[in-house]
C-alpha positions in Angstrom: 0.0 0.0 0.0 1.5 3.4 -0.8 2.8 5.8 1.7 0.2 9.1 1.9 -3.3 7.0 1.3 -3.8 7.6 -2.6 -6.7 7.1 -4.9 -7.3 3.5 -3.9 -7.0 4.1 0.0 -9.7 7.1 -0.2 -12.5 5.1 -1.8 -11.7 1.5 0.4 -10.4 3.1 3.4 -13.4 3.1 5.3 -15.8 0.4 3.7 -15.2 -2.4 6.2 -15.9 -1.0 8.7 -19.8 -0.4 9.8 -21.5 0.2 12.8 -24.0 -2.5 12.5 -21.9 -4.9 13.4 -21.2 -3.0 17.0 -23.6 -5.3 19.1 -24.1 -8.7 18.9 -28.0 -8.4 18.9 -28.0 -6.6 15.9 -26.8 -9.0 13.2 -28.5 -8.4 10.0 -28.6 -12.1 9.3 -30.6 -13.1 12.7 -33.2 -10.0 11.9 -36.8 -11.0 12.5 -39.2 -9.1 11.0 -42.2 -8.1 13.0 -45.1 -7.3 11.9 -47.6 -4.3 10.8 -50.2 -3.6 14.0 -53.4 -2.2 13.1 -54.6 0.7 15.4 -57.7 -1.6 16.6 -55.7 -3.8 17.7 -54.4 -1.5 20.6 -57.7 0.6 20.8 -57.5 1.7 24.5 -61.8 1.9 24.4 -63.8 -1.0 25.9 -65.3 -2.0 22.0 -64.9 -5.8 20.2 -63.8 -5.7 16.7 -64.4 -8.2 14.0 -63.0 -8.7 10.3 -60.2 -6.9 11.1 -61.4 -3.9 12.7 -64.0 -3.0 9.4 -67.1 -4.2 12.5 -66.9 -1.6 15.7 -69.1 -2.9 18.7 -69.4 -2.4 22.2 -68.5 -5.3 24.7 -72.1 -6.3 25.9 -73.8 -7.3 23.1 -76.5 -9.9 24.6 -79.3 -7.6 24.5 -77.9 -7.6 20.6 -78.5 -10.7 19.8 -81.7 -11.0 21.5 -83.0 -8.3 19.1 -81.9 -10.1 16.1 -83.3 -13.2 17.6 -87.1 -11.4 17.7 -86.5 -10.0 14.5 -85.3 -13.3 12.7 -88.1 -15.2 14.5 -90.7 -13.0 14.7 -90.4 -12.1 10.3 -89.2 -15.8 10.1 -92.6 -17.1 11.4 -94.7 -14.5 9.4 -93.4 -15.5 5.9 -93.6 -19.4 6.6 -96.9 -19.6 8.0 -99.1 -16.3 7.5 -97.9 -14.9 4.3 -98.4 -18.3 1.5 -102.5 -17.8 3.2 -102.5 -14.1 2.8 -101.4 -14.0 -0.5 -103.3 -16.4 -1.8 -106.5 -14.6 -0.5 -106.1 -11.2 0.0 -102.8 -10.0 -2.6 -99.0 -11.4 -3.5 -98.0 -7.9 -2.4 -98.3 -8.5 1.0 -94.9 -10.8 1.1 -93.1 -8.3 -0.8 -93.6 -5.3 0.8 -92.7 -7.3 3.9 -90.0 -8.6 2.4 -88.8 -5.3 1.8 -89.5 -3.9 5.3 -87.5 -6.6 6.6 -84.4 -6.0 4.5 -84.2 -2.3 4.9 -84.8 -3.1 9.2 -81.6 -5.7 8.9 -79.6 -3.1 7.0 -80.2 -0.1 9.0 -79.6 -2.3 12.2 -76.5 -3.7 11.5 -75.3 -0.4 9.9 -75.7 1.4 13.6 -74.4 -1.5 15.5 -71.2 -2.5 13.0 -70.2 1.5 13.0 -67.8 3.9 14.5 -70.7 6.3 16.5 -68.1 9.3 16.3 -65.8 8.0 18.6 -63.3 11.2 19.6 -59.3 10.0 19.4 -57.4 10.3 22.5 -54.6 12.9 23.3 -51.0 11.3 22.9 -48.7 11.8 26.0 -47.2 15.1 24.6 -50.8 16.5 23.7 -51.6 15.3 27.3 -48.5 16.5 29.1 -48.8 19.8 27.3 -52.1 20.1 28.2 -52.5 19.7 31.8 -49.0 21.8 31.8 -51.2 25.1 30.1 -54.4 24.1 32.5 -51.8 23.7 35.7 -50.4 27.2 35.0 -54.2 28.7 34.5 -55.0 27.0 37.8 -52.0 28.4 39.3 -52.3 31.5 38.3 -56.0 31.5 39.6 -55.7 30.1 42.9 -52.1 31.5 43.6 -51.0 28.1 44.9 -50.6 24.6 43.2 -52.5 21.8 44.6 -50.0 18.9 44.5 -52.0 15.5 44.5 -55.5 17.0 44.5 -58.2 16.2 41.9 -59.2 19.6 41.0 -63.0 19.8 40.1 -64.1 19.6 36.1 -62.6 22.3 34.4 -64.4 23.8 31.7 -63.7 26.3 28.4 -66.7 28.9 27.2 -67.0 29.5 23.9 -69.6 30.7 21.8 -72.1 29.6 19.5 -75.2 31.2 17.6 -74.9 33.4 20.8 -75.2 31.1 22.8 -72.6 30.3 26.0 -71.4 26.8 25.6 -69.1 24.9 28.2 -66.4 22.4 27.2 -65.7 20.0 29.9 -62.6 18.1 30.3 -62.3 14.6 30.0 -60.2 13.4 32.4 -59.5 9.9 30.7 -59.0 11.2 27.2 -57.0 13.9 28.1 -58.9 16.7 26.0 -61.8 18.9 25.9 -64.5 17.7 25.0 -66.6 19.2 21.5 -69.7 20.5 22.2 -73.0 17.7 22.1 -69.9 15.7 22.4 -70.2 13.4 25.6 -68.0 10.0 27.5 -69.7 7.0 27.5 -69.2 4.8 30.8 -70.0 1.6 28.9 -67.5 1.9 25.8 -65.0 4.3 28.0 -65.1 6.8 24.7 -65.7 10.3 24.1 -68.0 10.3 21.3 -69.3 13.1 19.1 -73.0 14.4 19.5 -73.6 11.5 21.7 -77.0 10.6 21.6 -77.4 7.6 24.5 -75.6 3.9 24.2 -78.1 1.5 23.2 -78.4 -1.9 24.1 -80.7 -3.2 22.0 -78.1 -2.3 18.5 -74.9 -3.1 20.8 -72.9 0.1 20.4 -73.4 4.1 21.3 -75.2 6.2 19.1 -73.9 9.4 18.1 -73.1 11.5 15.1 -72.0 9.2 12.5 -74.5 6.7 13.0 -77.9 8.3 14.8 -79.3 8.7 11.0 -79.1 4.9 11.0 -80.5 4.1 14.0 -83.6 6.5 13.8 -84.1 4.9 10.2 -84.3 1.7 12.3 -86.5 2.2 14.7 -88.6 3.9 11.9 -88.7 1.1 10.1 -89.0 -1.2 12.8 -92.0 0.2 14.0 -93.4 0.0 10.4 -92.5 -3.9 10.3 -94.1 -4.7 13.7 -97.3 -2.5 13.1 -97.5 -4.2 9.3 -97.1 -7.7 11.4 -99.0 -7.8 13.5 -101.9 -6.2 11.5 -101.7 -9.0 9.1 -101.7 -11.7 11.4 -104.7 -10.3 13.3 -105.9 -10.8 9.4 -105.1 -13.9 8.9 -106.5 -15.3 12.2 -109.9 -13.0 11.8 -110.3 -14.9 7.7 -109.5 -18.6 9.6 -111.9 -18.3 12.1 -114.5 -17.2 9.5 -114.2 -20.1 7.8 -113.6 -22.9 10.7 -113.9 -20.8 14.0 -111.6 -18.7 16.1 -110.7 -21.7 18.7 -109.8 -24.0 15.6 -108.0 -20.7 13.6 -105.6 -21.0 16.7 -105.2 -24.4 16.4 -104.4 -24.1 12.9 -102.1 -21.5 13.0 -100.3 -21.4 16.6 -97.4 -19.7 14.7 -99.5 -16.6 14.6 -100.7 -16.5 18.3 -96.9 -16.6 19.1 -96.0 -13.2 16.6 -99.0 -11.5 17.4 -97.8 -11.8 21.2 -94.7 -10.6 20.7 -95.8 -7.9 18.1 -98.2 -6.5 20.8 -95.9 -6.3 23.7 -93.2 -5.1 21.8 -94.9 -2.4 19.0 -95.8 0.3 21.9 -92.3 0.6 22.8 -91.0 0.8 19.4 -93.5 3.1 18.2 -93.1 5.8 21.6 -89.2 5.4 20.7 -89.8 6.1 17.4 -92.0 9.1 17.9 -89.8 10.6 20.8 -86.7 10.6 18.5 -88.9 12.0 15.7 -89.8 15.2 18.5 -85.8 15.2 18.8 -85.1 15.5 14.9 -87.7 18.0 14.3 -85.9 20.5 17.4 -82.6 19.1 16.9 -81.6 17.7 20.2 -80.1 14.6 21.5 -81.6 12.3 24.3 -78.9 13.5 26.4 -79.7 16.7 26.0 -83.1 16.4 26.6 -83.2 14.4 29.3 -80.6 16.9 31.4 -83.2 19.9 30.0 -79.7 21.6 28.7 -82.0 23.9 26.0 -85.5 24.9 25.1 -87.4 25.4 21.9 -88.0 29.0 22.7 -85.7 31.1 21.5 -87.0 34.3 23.5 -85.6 32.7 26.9 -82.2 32.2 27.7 -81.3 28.9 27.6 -82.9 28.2 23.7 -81.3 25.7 21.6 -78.3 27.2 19.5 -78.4 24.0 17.3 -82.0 24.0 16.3 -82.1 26.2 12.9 -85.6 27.6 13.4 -87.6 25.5 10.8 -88.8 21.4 11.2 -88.1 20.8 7.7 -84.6 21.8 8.1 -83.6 20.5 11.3 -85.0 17.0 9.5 -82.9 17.0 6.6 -80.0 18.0 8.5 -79.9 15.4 10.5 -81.0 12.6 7.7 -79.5 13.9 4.9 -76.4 15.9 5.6 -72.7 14.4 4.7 -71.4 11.6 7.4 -68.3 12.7 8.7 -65.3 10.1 8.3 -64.2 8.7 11.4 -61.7 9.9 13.7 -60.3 7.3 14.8 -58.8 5.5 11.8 -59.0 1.8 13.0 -57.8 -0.1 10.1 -54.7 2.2 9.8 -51.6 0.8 11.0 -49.7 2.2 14.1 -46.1 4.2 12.9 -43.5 3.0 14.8 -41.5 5.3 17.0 -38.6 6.5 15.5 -36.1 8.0 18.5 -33.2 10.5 17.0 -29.9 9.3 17.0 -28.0 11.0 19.8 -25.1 13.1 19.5 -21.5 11.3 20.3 -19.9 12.3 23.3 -16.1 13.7 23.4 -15.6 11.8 20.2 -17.2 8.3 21.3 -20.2 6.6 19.6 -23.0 5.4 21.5 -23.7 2.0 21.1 -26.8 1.9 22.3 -29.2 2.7 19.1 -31.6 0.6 17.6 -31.7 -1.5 14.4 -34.2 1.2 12.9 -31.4 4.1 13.9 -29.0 1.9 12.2 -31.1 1.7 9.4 -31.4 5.4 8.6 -27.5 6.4 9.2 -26.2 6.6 5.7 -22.2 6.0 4.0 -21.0 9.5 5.4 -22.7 9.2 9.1 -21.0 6.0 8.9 -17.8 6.9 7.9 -17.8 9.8 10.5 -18.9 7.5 13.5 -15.7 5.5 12.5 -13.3 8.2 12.9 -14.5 9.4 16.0 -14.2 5.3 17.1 -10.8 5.5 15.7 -9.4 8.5 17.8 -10.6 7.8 20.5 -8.6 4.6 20.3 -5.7 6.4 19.4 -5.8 8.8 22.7 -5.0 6.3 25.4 -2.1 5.0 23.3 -0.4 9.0 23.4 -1.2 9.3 27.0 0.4 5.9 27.8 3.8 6.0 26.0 7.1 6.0 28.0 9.0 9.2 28.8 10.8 9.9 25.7 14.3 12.0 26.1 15.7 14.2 23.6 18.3 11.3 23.0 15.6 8.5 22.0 13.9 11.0 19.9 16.2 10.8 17.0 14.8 8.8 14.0 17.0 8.2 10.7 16.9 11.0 8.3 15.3 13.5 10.9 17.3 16.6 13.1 17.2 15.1 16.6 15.5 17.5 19.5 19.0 18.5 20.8 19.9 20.5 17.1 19.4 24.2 17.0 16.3 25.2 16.0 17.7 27.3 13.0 18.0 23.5 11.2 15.0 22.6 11.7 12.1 23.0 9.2 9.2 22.9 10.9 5.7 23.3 9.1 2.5 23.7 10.7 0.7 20.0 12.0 -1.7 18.3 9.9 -5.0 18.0 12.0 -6.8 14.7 12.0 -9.5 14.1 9.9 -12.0 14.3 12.2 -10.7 18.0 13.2 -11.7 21.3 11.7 -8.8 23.0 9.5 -6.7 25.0 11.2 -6.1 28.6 9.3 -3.1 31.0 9.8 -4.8 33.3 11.9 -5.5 30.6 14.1 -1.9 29.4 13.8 -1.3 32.6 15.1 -3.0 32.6 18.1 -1.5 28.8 19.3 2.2 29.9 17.9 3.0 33.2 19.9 5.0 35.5 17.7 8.7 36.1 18.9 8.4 39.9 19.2 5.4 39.4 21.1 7.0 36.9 24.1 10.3 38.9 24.4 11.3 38.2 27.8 8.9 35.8 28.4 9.9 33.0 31.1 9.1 29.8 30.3 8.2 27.6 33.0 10.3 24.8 34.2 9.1 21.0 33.6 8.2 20.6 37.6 6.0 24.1 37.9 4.2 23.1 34.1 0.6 22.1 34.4 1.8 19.0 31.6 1.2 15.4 32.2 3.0 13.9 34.1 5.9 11.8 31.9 5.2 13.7 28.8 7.7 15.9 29.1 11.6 14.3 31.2 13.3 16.8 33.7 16.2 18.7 32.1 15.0 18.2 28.6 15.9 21.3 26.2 12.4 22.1 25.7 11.7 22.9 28.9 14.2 26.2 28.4 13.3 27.3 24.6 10.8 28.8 22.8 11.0 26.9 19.9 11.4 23.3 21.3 8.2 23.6 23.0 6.4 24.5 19.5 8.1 21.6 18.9 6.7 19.5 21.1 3.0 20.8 20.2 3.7 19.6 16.6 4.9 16.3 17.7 2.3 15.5 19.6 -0.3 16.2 16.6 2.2 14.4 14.0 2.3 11.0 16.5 -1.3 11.6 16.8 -2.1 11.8 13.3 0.4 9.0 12.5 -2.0 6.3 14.9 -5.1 7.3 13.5 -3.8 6.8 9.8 -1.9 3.2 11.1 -5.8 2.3 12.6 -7.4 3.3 9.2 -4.1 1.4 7.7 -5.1 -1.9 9.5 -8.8 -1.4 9.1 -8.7 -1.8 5.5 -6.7 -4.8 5.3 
């Protein structure tokens, strides 16, 4: 290899070695790859989700089943044993405007249980930290103390809307302020968004994204169960015509069983559906109303600042304006946490990064990690020589320390790689100028703050000027010279 590190050296010199390789843990041929998380998967709400994470429900879903269960049974029962009768007698249409009925009622149901209600996102722990750091200094400044581990009560922001005041509480388990109409549900442990009430009966909360649904299913419902159990009253009052009423029973027992349920049931769907009809038209939710929060007036002062003034609009708003997407993004998949590389310390590389860290460091980060590794080596190696005198430091070809100084050539020291170039006005200001240090009295090798063995008693440089420039520049030339040897042997 050629003295000086020529063409060859400069594109080689540093290619073997790579900080990969600097803990056993990392080796890129025992890598496992792990894989992609979904965000449902780690959703920190009590909800179930199915098919990955395209169905959203709430944990107790028994009353949901039980409704399908009437539903199936109920509609199941009505086109095996009262519909081939009714159709025959009174019209076909009968079975297929029931049939339709009970395909929109399935639909609309499983649309509001299998949907995100408007569930509200979390804070992170920075949006979390930062926040309670702002609402700690508002308290702080309010009460002129800080409470250390007490509760303080719900704290609240005004703002204002259609003129009306509106107060956004705090959510102390989401870490943020709630929206307004926007409520946490105990049951799903969620803030959600215009939240209506949590239902049972569908399996999940009902709120912004999905209350269209659910009113279209109660709607509906009602329509079913009214159109049921009219027809079977039908079909029973036609039997008994012909054989009697104790013998239409025993004929059809299927229809004594849908017209129970149908009557027990269709009062309470058709006061639900009603109520939520009176909410629509004022544009409330149940939770509003049921905490009196507004009225209809709008001469008092508490009216509604959601209601726009007219039925017909306040309708289509709530049925036929845009769904909002969801917040939440539960099919997305969770970004891994990318920590910055830290800085090195007094020239040593930490060892401690990641396989990702390694990963993003590129050929120059690289190349500069390995110098730092490699003079940091070299240091210990300066500081633990032996005491040289100016006898041993004569090398063939070179003036030894004892010559005068007028034979020596001395040029200024090459600065390692890794240091920033040294110009001539900063020459200036290590080399004192002659003129400047006349009379100057150097001190002796015993009063110098050196190192201890660097520098022998009686050696000439402790009396001249010029030796110890010398010994500055011979220090940086053996320095330089076991960094280059390292980056020599590195390359091999």
């Amino acid at each position: 290899m050629p003295p000086g590190g020529g063409g060859p050296m400069k594109d080689c010199e540093y290619s073997q070695i790579s900080t990969h390789s600097s803990s056993p843990m990392e080796s890129p041929h025992k890598k496992k790859k792990i894989a992609a998380r979904r965000k449902w998967e780690v959703f920190p709400g009590r909800n179930k989700f199915f098919c990955n994470g395209r169905i959203m429900m709430a944990r107790q879903t028994g009353v949901f089943y039980l409704t399908l269960v009437l539903i199936l049974v109920t509609s199941g029962l009505f086109f095996a044993f009262d519909c081939p009768y009714l159709a025959v007698k009174i019209t076909p249409a009968i079975p297929a405007v029931a049939g339709i009925l009970f395909f929109f009622v399935m639909g609309t149901l499983l649309r509001t249980s299998f949907s995100d209600p408007g569930v509200l996102p979390r804070a992170t722990p920075d949006e979390a930290a930062d926040l309670e750091r702002q609402i700690g200094n508002t308290e702080d400044i309010a009460n002129g103390t800080s409470s250390g581990g007490y509760r303080p009560p719900p704290r609240t922001k005004e703002v204002i809307i259609n003129g009306q005041t509106v107060k956004l509480k705090y959510c102390f388990t989401c870490k943020i302020f709630r929206p307004p109409r926007a409520s946490h549900c105990s049951l799903c442990d969620n803030c959600v968004e215009r939240f209506d009430h949590h239902c049972p009966w569908v399996g999940n909360c009902v709120g912004k994204r999905n209350y269209r649904f659910f009113y279209m299913f109660i709607l509906s419902l009602s329509f079913l169960t009214v159109f049921i159990f009219a027809f079977v009253l039908t079909h029973v009052i036609l039997r008994s015509q012909q054989t009697g009423f104790l013998n239409a029973l025993k004929d059809s027992p299927a229809s004594v069983l849908e017209a129970v349920v149908c009557f027990f049931s269709v009062w309470s769907i058709v006061g639900l559906s009603g109520f939520h009809t009176y909410l629509i038209s004022s544009n409330q939710t149940t939770n509003e109303d049921i905490k009196g929060s507004w009225s209809n007036k709008r001469g008092k002062e508490n009216y509604n600042p959601y209601s726009y003034g007219n039925i017909f609009t306040n309708c289509c708003v709530a049925l036929c304006g845009p769904i909002s997407p969801s917040l939440i993004d539960r099919r997305g998949y969770i970004q891994p946490d990318t920590p910055q590389p830290a800085a090195p310390s007094n020239g040593i590389t930490m060892y401690g990064a990641t396989q990702s860290q390694s990963d993003m460091c590129d050929q120059d980060q690289c190349i500069q990690s390995t110098k730092f590794v490699l003079q940091a080596a070299a240091t210990p190696l300066l500081q633990s020589e032996p005491s040289l005198t100016s006898d041993e430091l004569h090398l063939s070809g070179k003036p030894g320390l004892g010559t005068p100084c007028a034979s020596l050539t001395l040029g200024p020291p090459t600065p390692p790689a890794s240091m920033p170039n040294l110009t001539e006005a900063a020459l200036a200001d290590v080399i004192p100028r002659k003129d400047e240090h006349m009379g100057h009295q150097f001190l002796t090798p015993d009063e110098a703050p050196s190192p201890p063995r660097l520098l022998a008693a009686g050696s000439p440089l402790a009396h001249s000027r010029t030796m110890h420039v010398l010994g500055l520049a011979s220090q940086d030339s053996l320095h330089e010279d076991s960094v280059r040897g390292l980056v020599k042997l590195s390359s091999v």
